[in-house]
LOBA-183949 format. One line per 2 residues: number of its first residue (from 1); their letters; for each residue x, y, z of C-alpha. Coordinates in steps of 0.1 Angstrom, whole numbers. Each point is the difference from the previous one (the first is absolute). Layout:
% residues N
NUM = a = X Y Z ~ ...
END
This chain:
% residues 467
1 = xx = 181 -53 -217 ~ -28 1 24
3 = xx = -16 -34 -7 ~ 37 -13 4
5 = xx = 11 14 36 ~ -40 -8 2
7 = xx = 0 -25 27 ~ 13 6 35
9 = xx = 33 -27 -5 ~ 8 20 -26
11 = xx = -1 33 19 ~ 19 -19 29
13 = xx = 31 -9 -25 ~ 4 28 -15
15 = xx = 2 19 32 ~ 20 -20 13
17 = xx = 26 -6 -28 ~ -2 42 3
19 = xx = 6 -3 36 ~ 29 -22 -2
21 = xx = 15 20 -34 ~ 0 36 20
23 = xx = 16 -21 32 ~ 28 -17 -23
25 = xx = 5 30 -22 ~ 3 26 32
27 = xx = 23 -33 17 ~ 19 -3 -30
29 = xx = 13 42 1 ~ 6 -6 30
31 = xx = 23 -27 -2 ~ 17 14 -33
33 = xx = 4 34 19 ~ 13 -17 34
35 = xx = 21 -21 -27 ~ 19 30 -20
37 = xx = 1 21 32 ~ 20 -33 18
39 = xx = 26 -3 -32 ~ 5 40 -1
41 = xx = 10 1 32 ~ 23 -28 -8
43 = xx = 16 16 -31 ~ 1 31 21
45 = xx = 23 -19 31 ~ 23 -12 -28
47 = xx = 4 33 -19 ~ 4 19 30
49 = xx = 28 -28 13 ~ 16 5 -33
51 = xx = 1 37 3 ~ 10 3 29
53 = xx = 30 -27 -1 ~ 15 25 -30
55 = xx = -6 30 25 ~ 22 -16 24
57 = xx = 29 -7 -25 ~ -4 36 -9
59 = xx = -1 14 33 ~ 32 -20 9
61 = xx = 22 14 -32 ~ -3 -29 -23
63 = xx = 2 15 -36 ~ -23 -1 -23
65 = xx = 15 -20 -26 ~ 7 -26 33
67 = xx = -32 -2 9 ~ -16 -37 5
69 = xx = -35 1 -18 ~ -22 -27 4
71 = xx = -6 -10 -39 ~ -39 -12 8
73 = xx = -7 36 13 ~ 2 33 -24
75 = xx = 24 26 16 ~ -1 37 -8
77 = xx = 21 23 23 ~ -9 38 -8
79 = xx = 17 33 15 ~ -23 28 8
81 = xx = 3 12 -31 ~ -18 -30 -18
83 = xx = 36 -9 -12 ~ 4 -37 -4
85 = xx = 32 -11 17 ~ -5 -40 3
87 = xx = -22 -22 -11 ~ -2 -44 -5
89 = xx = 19 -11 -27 ~ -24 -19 -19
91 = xx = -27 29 3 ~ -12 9 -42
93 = xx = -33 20 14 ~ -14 12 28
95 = xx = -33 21 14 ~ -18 13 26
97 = xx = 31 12 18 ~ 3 33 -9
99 = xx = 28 -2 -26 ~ 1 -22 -29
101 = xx = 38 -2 0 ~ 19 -32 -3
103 = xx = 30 10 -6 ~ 23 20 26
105 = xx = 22 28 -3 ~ 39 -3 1
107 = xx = 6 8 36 ~ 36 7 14
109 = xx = 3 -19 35 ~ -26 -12 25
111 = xx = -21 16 21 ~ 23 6 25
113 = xx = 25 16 -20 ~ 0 41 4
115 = xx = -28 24 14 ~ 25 6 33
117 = xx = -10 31 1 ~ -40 -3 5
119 = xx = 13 -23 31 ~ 0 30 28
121 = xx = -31 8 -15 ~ -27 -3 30
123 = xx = -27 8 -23 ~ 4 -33 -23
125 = xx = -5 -31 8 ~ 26 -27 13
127 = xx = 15 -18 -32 ~ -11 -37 2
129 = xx = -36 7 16 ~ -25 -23 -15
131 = xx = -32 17 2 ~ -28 -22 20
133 = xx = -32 2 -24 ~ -3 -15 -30
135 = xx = -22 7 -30 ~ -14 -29 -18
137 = xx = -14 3 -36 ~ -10 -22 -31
139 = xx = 15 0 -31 ~ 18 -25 -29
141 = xx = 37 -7 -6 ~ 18 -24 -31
143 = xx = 26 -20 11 ~ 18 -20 -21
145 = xx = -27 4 -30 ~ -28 -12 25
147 = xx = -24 28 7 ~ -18 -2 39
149 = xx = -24 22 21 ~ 18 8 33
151 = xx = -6 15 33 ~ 28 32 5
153 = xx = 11 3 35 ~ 20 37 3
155 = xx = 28 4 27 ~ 17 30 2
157 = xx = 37 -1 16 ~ 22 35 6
159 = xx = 34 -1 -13 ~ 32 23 4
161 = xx = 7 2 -36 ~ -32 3 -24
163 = xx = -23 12 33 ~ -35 -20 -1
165 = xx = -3 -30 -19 ~ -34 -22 -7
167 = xx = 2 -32 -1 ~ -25 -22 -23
169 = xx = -4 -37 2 ~ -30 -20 -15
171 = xx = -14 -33 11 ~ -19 -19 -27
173 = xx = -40 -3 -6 ~ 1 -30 -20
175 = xx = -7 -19 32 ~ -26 19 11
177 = xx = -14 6 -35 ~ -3 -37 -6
179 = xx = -12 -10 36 ~ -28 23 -10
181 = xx = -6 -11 -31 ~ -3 -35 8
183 = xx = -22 2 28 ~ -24 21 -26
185 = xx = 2 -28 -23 ~ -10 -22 31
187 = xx = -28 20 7 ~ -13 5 -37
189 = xx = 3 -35 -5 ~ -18 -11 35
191 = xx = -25 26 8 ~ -22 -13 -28
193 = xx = 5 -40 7 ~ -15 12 37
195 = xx = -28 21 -10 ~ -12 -29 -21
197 = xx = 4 -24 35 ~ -20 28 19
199 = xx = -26 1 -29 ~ -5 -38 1
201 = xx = -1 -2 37 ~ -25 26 0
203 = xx = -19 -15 -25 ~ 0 -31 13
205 = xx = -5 10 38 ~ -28 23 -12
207 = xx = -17 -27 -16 ~ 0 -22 33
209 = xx = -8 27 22 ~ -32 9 -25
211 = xx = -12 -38 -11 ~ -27 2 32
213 = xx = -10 37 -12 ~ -6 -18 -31
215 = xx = -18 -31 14 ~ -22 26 16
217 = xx = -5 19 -30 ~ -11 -35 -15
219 = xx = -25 -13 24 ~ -11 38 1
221 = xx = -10 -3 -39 ~ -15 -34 6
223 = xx = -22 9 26 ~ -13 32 -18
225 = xx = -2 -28 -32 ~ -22 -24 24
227 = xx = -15 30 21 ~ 4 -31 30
229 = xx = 8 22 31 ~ 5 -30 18
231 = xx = 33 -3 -13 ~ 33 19 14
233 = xx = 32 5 -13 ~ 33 -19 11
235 = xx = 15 13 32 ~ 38 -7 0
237 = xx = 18 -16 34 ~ 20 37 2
239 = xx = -2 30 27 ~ 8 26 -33
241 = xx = -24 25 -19 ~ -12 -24 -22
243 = xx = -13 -24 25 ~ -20 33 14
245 = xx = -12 6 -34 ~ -12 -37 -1
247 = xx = -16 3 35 ~ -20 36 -7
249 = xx = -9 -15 -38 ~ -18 -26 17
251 = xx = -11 22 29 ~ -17 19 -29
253 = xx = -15 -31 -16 ~ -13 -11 35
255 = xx = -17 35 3 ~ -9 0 -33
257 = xx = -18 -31 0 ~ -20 9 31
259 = xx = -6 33 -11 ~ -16 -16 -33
261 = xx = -18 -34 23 ~ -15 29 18
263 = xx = -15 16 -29 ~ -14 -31 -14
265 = xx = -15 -11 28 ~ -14 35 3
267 = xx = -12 2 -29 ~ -18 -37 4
269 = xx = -10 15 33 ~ -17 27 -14
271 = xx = -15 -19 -30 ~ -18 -20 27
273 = xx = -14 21 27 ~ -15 25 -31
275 = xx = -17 -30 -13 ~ -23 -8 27
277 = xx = -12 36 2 ~ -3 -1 -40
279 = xx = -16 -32 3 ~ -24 9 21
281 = xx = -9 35 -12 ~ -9 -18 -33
283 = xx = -21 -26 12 ~ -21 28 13
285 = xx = -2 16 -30 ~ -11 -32 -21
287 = xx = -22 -8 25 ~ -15 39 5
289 = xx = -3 -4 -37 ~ -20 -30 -6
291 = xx = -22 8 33 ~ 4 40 14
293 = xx = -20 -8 30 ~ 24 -20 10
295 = xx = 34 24 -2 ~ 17 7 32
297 = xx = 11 32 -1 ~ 14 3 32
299 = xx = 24 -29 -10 ~ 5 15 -34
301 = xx = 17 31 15 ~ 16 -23 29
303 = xx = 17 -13 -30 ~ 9 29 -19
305 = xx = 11 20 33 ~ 26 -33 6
307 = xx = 12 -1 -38 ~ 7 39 1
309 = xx = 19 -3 37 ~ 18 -33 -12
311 = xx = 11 22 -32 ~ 10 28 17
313 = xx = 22 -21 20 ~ 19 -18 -26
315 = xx = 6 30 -15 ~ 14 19 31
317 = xx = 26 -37 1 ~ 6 10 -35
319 = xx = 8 38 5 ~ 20 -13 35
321 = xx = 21 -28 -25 ~ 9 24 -23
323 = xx = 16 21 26 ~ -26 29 8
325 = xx = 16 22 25 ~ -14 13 31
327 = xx = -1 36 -5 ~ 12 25 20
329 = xx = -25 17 16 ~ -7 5 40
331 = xx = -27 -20 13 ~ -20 2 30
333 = xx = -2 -41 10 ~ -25 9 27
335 = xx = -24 22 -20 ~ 5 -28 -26
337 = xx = -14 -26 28 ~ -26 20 9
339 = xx = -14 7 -34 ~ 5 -39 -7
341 = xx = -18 -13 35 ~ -34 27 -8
343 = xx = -26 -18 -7 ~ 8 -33 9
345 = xx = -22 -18 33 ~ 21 -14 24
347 = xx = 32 24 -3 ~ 17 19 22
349 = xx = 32 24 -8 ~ 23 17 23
351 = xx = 21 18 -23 ~ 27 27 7
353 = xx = 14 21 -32 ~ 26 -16 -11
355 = xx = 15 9 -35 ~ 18 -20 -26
357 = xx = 14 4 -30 ~ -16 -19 -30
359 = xx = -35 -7 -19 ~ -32 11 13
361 = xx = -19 -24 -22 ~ 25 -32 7
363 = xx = 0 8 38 ~ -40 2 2
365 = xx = -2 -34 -23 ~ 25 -18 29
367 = xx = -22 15 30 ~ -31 -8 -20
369 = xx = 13 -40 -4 ~ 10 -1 31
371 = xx = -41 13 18 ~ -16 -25 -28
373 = xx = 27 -32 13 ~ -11 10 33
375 = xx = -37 5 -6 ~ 1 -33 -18
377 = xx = 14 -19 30 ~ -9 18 30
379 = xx = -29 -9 25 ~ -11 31 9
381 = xx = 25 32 2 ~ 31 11 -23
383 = xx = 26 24 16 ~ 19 25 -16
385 = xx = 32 16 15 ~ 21 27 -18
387 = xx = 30 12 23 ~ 37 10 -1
389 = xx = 30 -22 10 ~ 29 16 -2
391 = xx = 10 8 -39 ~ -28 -21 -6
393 = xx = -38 2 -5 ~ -23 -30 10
395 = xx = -32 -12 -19 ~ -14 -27 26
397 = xx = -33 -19 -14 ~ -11 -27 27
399 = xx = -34 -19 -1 ~ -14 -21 31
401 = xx = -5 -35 -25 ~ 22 -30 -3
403 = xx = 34 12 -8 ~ 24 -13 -23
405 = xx = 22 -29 6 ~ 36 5 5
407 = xx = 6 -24 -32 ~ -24 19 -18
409 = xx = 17 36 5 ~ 23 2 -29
411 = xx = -21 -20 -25 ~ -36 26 2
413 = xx = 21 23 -12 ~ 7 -18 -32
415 = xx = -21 7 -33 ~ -39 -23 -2
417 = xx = 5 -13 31 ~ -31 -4 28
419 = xx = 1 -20 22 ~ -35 -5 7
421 = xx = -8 -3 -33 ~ -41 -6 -5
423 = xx = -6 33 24 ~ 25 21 -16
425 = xx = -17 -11 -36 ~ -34 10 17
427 = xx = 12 35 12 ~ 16 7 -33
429 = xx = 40 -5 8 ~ 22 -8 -25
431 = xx = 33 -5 24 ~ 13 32 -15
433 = xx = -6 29 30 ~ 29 -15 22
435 = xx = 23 -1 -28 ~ -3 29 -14
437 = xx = 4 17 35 ~ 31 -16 5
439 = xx = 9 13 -36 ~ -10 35 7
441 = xx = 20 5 34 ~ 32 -17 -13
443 = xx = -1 29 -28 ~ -2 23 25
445 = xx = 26 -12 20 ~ -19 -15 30
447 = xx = -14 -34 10 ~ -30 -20 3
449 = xx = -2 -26 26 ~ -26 -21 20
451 = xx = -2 -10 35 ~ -25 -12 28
453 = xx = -18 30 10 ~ -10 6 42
455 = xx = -38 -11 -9 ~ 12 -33 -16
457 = xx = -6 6 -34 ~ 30 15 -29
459 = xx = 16 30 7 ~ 16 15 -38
461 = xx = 25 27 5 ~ 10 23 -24
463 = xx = 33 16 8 ~ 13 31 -25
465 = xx = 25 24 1 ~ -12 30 15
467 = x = 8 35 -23
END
C-alpha cells in the first residue's frame, strides 16, 4: 500500500477522488432529504384537503352513509370514543391512524339528527365547528387488495349528535417513495462513473503539472552521473512553483560550482606558493649537505618562518570554510590595537576602548594583517585609529605609500592575490592577510573596506558591531 499511493500523483488522486466522494455523498443527503421533505409536504396538502373536504360534509349534516369519499384517499371518521362511524368503501386495512377499524357501526341518522338538548349548552362547542390544526402522521392502508404507505392528515369537526368526530384521510407515498428511490438509483449508478472522471483528470493533470519536476529530477541525476556543474536543469516558460524550483536548483548549481572553482583553484593556489618555500628550503639543505660552509642559515629559517605562517593561514581559511564561529566573548578592539602596533617602527595608535563581541585570537590575526599590509607598502609611517561611531566600532589602518587603485579595491581582497607580486614574494606574502581579514570581520558581523587615506596612501577600515 505504501509503494502504491508512493508517488505524489497518486496521493493527489486519491485525495481528490476522497474529496469529491465526501462532497457528492454529503450533496447527495442533501438532495434526497430536500427531496422526501418536498413530496411529504405534498402528500400532506392532499391528505389534509381530503380531510378536511369530509369535515365540511359533516359539519353541514350530510350522513354518513351519504358521504362523498374520494376513492384514491383512505377515509376513517372516529367519534371520541375511538368508535369507527365511516370509513372509504374499498378500505381492507388500515394503520397509523389510531384505529384499525374498516368497518363502521350501524348508525341511526346523520350527524345532525338528535343531541337538541346539549344545544343551550354554553360550555360545548358549536355543532359544525371544524377545528383549525391538523395533525399529520405516517402509516399504510389496502385498498382494493393493493397495500401503500400513506401520509394521515387528522381533522377534527364538532357535531350535534355523536359530539367530536376525527376525521382521517391518507395521501399516498408511492410517489414520493419512488421519486426517492430513483434518484438513489441515479446516484448509485453515477457517483462512481464520476469519481473515475475525477481520478483520470487527476491523474492525467497531475502528470502534466509534474513532467518538469521530473525533467529536473532527470538532469539532476545526470549531472550528479557526469559530476559537470556546468550544466543546469530545464527552466519552464511558467510564473508557478515549479519554475521557482527550476530557478533556485540552478541558483544552487551556480553557487555550487563557484563554491567548488574556488576550492580548486585554492587548492592549486596553495600547492603553488608552498612550493617555492619547499623548494627553496631544500636546495639549502642539499647544498648545506654537500658543502656546510656554505648553508645560509638566515635563509633557512626565512624559509621555515614563511612555510609555518603560510600554513597557519590556510588552515585558519580552512577552520573559517567550515563555518568556525566567532565566539562570544567581549573584546577590547583598542587594547587589541595597541598590543598588535607594540613593537613595530613606524607606528602610531590612537585607540579609545571600544568593546566587541567576538574572538580575541581572530580579531588580533585581522589587526595584525592589516599593520604587516601596511608595513609592506608604506613609505615611512602606519596609523592606527580605534574609535566609536555610533553602534559601531572603527579599526582604521592607513599608511603614507601608494594607495590602492579604485579597480583594484575589491579584487586585493580575493584569495593569492598581490598585486605587486616580486616584492610581496620577497617580504614573504602569500596574498592571504587581506582575505582572511575580510573573512574574519564578515563572521563577526562587520566590514572590511579600503579607501585613500589623508597622507595619500590606503586607508583599511574595519567596522564591527560594537557589544
Amino acid at each position: 500500500m505504501r509503494r502504491l499511493f508512493g508517488s505524489v500523483r497518486a496521493r493527489a488522486t486519491l485525495g481528490a477522488v476522497l474529496v469529491v466522494a465526501v462532497a457528492l455523498a454529503a450533496a447527495g443527503a442533501a438532495l434526497l432529504l430536500s427531496l422526501r421533505s418536498h413530496l411529504t409536504d405534498q402528500a400532506d396538502t392532499k391528505a389534509e384537503s381530503a380531510a378536511r373536504e369530509v369535515a365540511s360534509q359533516i359539519a353541514v349534516g350530510t350522513a354518513f352513509d351519504r358521504l362523498e369519499l374520494d376513492d384514491d384517499h383512505p377515509v376513517q371518521v372516529v367519534d371520541a370514543n375511538g368508535t369507527l362511524v365511516a370509513a372509504s368503501d374499498d378500505l381492507e386495512r388500515i394503520s397509523g391512524t389510531g384505529t384499525a377499524a374498516v368497518t363502521p357501526r350501524p348508525q341511526s341518522g346523520g350527524p345532525g339528527e338528535g343531541g337538541e338538548e346539549d344545544a343551550d349548552d354554553d360550555s360545548s362547542p358549536e355543532p359544525g365547528e371544524i377545528d383549525e390544526d391538523t395533525e399529520f402522521g405516517d402509516g399504510s392502508a389496502t385498498i382494493d387488495g393493493k397495500d401503500d404507505a400513506y401520509r394521515f392528515a387528522t381533522v377534527r369537526v364538532e357535531t350535534a349528535d355523536r359530539g367530536l368526530l376525527a376525521v382521517h384521510a391518507g395521501a399516498s407515498l408511492d410517489a414520493e417513495q419512488s421519486a426517492v428511490t430513483t434518484t438513489t438509483t441515479g446516484m448509485l449508478t453515477g457517483f462512481p462513473l464520476l469519481l473515475c472522471v475525477v481520478a483520470a483528470v487527476t491523474w492525467l493533470v497531475t502528470r502534466r503539472a509534474l513532467r518538469p519536476v521530473e525533467d529536473i529530477r532527470r538532469e539532476m541525476a545526470e549531472i550528479t552521473a557526469s559530476e559537470d556543474l556546468a550544466r543546469r536543469v530545464p527552466e519552464p516558460d511558467t510564473h508557478d512553483e515549479v519554475a521557482r524550483l527550476a530557478r533556485t536548483t540552478n541558483a544552487t548549481l551556480a553557487a555550487l560550482e563557484a563554491s567548488v572553482e574556488r576550492q580548486r583553484r585554492f587548492v592549486a593556489d596553495a600547492s603553488h606558493e608552498l612550493r617555492s618555500p619547499i623548494a627553496s628550503l631544500r636546495t639549502q639543505l642539499e647544498v648545506a649537505a654537500a658543502h656546510p660552509e656554505l648553508l645560509d642559515l638566515d635563509g633557512a629559517v626565512e624559509d621555515t618562518v614563511r612555510l609555518q605562517r603560510l600554513a597557519a593561514d590556510l588552515l585558519l581559511l580552512a577552520r573559517l570554510d567550515a563555518g568556525e564561529g566567532p565566539g562570544a566573548r567581549r573584546v577590547d578592539l583598542g587594547e587589541v590595537a595597541r598590543r598588535e602596533a607594540r613593537g613595530r617602527d613606524g607606528v602610531s595608535v590612537a585607540a579609545e576602548a571600544v568593546e566587541v563581541i567576538g574572538s580575541r585570537g581572530q580579531l588580533e590575526r585581522v589587526l595584525g594583517n592589516l599593520l604587516d599590509n601596511a608595513q609592506r607598502h608604506a613609505r615611512s609611517a602606519v596609523t592606527v585609529s580605534v574609535r566609536r561611531d555610533g553602534a559601531w566600532a572603527v579599526a582604521e589602518v592607513a599608511d603614507d605609500g601608494d594607495g590602492v587603485a579604485a579597480a583594484d579595491r575589491e579584487r586585493i581582497f580575493e584569495r593569492f592575490v598581490r598585486l605587486d607580486e616580486a616584492r610581496s614574494r620577497d617580504d614573504g606574502g602569500a596574498g592571504l592577510g587581506l582575505a582572511i581579514a575580510r573573512d574574519v570581520a564578515a563572521r563577526h558581523g562587520g566590514t572590511l573596506t579600503v579607501r585613500d587615506a589623508p597622507a595619500g596612501g590606503a586607508l583599511f577600515a574595519l567596522r564591527l558591531p560594537l557589544a
